[in-house]
C-alpha positions as CSV (number, residue, x, y, z in Angstrom):
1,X,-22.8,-40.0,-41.9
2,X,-23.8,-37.7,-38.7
3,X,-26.8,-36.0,-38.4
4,X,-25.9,-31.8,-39.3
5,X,-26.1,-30.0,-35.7
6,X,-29.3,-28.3,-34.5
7,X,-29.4,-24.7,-35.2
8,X,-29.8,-22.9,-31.9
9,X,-32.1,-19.7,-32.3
10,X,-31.0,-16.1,-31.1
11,X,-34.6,-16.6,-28.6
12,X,-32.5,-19.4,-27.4
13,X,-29.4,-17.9,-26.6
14,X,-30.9,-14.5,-25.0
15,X,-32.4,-16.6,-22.8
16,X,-29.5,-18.5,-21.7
17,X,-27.9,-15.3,-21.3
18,X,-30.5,-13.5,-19.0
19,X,-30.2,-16.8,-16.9
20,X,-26.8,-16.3,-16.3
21,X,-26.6,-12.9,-15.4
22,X,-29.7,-13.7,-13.0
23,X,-27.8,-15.9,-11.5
24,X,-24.8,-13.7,-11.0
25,X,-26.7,-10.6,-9.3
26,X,-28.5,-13.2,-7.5
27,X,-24.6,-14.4,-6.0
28,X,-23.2,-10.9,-5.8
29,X,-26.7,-9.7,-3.7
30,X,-25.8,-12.4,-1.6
31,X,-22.1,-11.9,-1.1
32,X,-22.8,-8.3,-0.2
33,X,-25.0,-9.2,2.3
34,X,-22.5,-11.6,3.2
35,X,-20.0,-8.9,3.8
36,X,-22.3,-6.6,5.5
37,X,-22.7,-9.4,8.3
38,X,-19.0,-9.9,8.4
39,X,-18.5,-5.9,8.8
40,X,-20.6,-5.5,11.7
41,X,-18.7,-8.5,13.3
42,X,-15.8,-6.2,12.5
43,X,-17.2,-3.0,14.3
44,X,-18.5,-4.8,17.2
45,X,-14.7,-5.8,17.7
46,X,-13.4,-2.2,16.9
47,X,-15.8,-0.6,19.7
48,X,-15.2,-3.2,22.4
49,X,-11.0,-2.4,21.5
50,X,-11.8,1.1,22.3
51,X,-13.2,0.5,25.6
52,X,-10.7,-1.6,26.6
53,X,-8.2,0.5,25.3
54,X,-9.7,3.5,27.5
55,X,-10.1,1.9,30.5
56,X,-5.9,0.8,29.8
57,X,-5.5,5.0,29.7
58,X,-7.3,5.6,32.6
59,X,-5.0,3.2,34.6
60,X,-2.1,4.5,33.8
61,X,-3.2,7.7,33.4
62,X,-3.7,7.3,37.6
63,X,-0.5,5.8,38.0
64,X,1.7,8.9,35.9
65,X,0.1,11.5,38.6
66,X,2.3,10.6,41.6
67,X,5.3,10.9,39.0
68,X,4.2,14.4,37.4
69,X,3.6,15.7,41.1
70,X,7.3,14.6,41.8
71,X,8.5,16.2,38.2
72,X,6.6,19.9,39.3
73,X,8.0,19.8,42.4
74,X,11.7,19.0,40.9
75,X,10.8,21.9,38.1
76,X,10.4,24.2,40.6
77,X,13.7,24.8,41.1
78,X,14.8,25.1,38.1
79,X,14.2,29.3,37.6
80,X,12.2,30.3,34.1
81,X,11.8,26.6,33.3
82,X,8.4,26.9,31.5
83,X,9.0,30.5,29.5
84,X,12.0,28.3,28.3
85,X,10.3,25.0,27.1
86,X,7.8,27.5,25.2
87,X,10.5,29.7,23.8
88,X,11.7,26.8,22.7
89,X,9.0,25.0,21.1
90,X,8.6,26.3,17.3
91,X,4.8,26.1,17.5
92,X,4.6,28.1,20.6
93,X,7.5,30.3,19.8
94,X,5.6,31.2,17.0
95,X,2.3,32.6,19.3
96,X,4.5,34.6,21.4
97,X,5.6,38.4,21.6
98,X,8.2,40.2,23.4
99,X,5.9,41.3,26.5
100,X,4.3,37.7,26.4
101,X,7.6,36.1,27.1
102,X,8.2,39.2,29.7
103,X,4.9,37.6,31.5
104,X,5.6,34.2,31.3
105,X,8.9,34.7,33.3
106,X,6.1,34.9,36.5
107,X,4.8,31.4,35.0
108,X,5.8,28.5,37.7
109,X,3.7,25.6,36.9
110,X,1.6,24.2,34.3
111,X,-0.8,21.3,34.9
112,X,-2.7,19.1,32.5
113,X,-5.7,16.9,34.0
114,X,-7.6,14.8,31.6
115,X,-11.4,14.0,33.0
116,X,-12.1,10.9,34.4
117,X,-13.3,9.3,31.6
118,X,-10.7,10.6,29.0
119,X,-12.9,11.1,26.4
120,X,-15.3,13.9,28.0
121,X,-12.1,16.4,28.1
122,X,-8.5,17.6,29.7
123,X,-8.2,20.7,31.4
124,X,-4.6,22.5,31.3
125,X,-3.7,25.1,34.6
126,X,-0.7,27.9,34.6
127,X,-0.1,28.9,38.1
128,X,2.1,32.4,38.4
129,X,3.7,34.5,40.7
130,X,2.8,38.0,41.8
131,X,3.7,40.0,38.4
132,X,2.9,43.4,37.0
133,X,0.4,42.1,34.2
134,X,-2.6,40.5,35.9
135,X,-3.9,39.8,39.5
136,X,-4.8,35.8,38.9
137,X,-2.7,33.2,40.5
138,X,-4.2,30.6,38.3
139,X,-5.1,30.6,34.8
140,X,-7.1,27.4,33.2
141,X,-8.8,26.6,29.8
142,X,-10.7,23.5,30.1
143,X,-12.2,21.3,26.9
144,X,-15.5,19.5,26.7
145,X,-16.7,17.3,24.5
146,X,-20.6,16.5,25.3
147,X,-22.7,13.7,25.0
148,X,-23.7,14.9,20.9
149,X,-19.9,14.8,20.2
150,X,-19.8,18.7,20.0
151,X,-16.8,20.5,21.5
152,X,-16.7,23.1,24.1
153,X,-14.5,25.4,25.7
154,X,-14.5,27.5,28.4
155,X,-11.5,29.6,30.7
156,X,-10.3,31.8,33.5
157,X,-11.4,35.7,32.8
158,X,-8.1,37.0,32.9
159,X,-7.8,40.6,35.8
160,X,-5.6,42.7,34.1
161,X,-4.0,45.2,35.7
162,X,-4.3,48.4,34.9
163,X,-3.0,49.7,31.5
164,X,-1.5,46.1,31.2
165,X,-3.7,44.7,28.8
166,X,-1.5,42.2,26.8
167,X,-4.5,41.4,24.3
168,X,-5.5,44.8,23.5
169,X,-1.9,46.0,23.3
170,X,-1.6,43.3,20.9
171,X,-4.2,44.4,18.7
172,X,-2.9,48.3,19.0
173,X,0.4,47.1,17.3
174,X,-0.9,44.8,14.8
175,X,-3.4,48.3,13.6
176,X,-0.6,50.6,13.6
177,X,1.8,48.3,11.9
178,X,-1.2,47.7,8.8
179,X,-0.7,51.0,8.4
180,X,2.7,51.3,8.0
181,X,3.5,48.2,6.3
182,X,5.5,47.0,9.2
183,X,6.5,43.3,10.5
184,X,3.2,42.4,12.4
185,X,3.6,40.8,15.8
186,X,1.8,37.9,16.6
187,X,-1.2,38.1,18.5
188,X,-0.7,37.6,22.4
189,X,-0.1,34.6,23.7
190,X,-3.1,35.2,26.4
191,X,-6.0,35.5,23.5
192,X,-5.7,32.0,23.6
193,X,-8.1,32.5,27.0
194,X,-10.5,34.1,25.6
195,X,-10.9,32.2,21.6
196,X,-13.5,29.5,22.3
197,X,-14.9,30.0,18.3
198,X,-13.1,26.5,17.9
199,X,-12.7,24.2,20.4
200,X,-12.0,21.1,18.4
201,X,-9.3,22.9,16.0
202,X,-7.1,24.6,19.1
203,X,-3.8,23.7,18.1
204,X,-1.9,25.3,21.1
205,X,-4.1,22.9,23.8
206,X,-3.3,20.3,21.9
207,X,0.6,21.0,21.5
208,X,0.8,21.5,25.2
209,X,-1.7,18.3,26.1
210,X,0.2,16.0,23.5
211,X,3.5,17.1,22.9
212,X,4.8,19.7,25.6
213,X,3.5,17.9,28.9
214,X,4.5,14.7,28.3
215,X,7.9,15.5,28.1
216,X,8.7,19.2,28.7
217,X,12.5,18.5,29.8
218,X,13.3,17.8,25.6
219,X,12.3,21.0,24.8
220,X,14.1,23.5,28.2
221,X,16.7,21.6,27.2
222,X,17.0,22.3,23.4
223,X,20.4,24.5,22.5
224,X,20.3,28.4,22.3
225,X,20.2,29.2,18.0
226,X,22.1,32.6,19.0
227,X,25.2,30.4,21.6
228,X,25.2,27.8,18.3
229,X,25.9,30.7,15.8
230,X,28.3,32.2,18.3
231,X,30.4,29.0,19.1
232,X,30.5,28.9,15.2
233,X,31.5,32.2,14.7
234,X,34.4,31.2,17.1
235,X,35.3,28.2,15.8
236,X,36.0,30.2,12.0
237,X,38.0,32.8,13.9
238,X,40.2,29.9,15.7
239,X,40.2,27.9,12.0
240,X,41.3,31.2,10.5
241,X,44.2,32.2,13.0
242,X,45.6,28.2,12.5
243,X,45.1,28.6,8.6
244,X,47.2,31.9,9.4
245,X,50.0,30.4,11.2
246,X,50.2,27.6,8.6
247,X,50.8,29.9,6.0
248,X,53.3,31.8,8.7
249,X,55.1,28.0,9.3
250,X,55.2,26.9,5.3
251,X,56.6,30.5,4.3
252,X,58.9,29.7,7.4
253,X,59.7,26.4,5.9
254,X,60.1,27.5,2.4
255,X,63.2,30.5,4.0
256,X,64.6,27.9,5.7
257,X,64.8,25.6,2.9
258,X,66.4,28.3,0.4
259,X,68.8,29.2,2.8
260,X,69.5,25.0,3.2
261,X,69.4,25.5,-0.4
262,X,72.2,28.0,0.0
263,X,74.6,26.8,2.1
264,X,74.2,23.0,0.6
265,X,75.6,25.1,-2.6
266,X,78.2,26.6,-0.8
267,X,79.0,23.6,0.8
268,X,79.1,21.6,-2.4
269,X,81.3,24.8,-3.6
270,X,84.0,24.6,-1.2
271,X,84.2,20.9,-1.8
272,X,84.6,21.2,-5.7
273,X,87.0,24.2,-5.3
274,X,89.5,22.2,-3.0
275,X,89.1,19.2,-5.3
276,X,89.8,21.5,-7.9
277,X,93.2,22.2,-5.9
278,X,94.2,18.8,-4.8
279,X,97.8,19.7,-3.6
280,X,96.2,22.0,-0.9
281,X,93.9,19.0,0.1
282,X,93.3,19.1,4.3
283,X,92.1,15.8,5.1
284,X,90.4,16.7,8.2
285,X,88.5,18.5,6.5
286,X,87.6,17.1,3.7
287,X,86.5,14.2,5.8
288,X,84.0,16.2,7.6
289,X,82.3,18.2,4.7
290,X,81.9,14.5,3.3
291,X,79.9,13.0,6.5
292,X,78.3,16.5,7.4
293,X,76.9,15.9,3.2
294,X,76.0,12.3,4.4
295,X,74.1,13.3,7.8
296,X,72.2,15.9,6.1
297,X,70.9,13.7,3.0
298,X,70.1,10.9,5.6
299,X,68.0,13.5,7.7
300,X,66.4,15.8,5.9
301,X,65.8,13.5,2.2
């Protein structure tokens, strides 16, 4: 007979316990200390991408300069090429007023430059013809970030001419339509100059850097909403005049075919009447109602 097991005390067993769980902080301590190693390894990789990546940019951001010289020059034939791409573009579109688009008709270049580095900034130019609104040739908003991180900006002081004021007029309009509940217009276009209260949030230099310069041509080149809705409005006119004739061509069809109707019963009359008389049968012509019958079922059935 086997000796009865030994009776393990509940001292015992909380010790055994504690041990474990010792040992498993002791291994989870270590595995995040593990981990923090392997992160910095990780880090140290992302940060020498990033160079590398940026010195990448600022090659090719040398070679695309001969090729947006040759684009201006080839834009600059086009007449109201810009106004158009920005017209076009539903984030700019939305910015612009009536008189803003009357200015930017003098608009014939626009110019983005990122700094040397890539990371410092960009500055973005509009060069313009003599126009009736201000006396610059050139108008520029340029975007710094400094050493700390913290963004900058800074632009051309815009020479109005006199009572040509796009901004204030803008501001006049927006007041007087408050007050009578009107459709506001959105502020002008050319406050973007002067708003510098956030440099890392401005959408429009962003839109232009990112999306608008890269490509401008998608954008002059997107269809007119107003020629689309014309064309359209065509198109139903031409689909209702052919629906008309149709209906002119099937009533057409349905005459004719009564009157077929008709004469195949006056035909089929004649035919029964001389049958009905067959000593006053003519041959001749019995033979031809029978084949013009036999013609006309072969064509028309």
């Amino acid at each position: 007979m086997s000796a009865p097991a030994a009776k393990v005390s509940k001292k015992e067993l909380n010790s055994n316990h504690d041990g474990a769980d010792e040992t498993s902080e002791k291994e989870q301590q270590e595995a995040i200390e593990h981990i923090d190693e392997v992160q910095n390894e990780i880090d140290r990789l992302n940060e020498q991408a990033s160079e590398e990546i940026l010195k990448v940019e600022q090659k090719y951001n040398k070679l695309r300069q001969p090729f947006f010289q040759k684009r201006s020059e080839l834009i600059a034939k086009i007449p109201n090429f810009w106004v158009t791409t920005f017209v076009n573009h539903p984030q700019v579109s939305a910015l612009l007023g009536e008189e803003d688009e009357e200015a930017l008709h003098y608009l014939t270049r626009v110019e983005v430059t990122e700094f040397e580095d890539i990371k410092s900034g960009y500055r973005i130019d509009f060069y313009f013809d003599e126009n009736p609104y201000f006396e610059n040739k050139v108008l520029s908003k340029e975007f710094h970030l400094n050493e700390s991180g913290d963004p900058s900006s800074k632009s051309t002081e815009i020479k109005w001419k006199s009572g040509k004021d796009l901004t204030k007029r803008s501001s006049q309009t927006q007041n007087k339509a408050s007050r009578k509940r009107q459709h506001e217009e959105p502020e002008s276009f050319f406050t973007w100059f002067t708003d510098h209260s956030d440099a890392g949030a401005d959408e429009l230099g962003e839109v232009i850097k990112d999306d608008i310069w890269p490509n401008p041509l998608q954008y002059y080149l997107v269809p007119d909403m107003d020629d689309e809705e014309g064309e359209g409005e065509e198109d139903d006119d031409d689909d209702e005049e052919e629906e008309g004739l149709e209906d002119i061509d099937e009533e057409g069809d349905e005459d004719e075919g009564e009157e077929d109707e008709d004469d195949d019963e006056g035909e089929e009359g004649e035919v029964k009447e001389n049958l009905a008389k067959p000593t006053k049968i003519n041959f001749k012509e019995f033979t031809m109602l029978f084949w013009g019958r036999y013609i006309y079922a072969y064509t028309y059935i």
